[in-house]
N, C-alpha and C positions, 0 to 999 in steps of 0.2 A: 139786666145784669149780665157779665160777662165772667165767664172763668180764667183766670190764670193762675200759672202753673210757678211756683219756685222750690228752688233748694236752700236747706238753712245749713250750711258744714259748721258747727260748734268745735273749737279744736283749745285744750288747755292756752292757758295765756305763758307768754316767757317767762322764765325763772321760775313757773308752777311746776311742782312736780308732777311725771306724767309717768304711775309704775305700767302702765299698759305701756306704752312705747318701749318702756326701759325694759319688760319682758319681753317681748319681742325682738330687742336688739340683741338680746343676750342668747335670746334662743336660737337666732339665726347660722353661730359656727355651727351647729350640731344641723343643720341643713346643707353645712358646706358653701354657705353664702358670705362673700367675706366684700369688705370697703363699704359696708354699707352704714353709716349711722345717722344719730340726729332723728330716731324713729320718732313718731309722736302720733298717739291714736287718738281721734275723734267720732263722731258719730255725725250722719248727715239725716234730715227729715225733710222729706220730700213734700208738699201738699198743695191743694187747688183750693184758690180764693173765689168767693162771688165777689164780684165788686162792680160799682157803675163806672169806674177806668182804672186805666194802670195805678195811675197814685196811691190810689185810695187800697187798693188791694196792696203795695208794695208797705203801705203804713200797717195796716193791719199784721203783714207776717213780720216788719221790725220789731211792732211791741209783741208780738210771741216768741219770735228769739229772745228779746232780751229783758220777757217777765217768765215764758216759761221752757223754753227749749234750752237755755243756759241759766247757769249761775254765775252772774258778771263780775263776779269777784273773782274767779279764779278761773273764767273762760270767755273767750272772744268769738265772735262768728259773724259771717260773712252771709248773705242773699246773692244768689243764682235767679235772674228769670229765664225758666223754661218754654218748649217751647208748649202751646197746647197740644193735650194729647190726640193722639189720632194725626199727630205733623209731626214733621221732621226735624 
C-alpha cells in the first residue's frame, strides 16, 4: 500500500446562502479594506489515504467529500492531489 495525500475545499453551492462570507464582507470597511466582494467561506480537509494506487485512494476520498465532509444539497467540493509528505 501506498499513501497519498489530498485536499477536500467544501465551499456553499451558488445561490446558497453563505452568512460567513456575508460577515466577513461587511466587516471588512471597518478594516479599511474596500473593492473587495463576492466573499464566500468554506472549510478545506486535508488527509492521507492507504491505498494500492492512485484511483482507488482518489475513490475513497470522493465518497468522504460527498457522504461526509459535505452536505450535497447545499455544498460543492472539489479534490486537490497533494504532494506526499516530506516532498515538495
Amino acid at each position: 500500500m501506498t499513501a497519498y495525500r489530498f485536499a477536500v475545499a467544501v465551499m456553499p453551492k451558488e445561490g446558497i446562502l453563505d452568512p460567513q462570507g456575508r460577515a466577513v464582507e461587511q466587516s471588512l470597511p471597518h478594516l479599511h479594506v474596500a473593492d473587495v466582494s463576492g466573499v464566500r467561506v468554506g472549510r478545506r480537509v486535508e488527509l492521507t489515504v492507504e491505498a494500492p494506487d492512485p484511483l482507488a485512494a482518489r475513490a475513497t476520498v470522493e465518497r468522504l467529500a460527498g457522504e461526509v465532509f459535505s452536505n450535497p444539497i447545499i455544498e460543492a467540493w472539489t479534490i486537490e492531489a497533494l504532494a506526499p509528505e516530506g516532498r515538495p
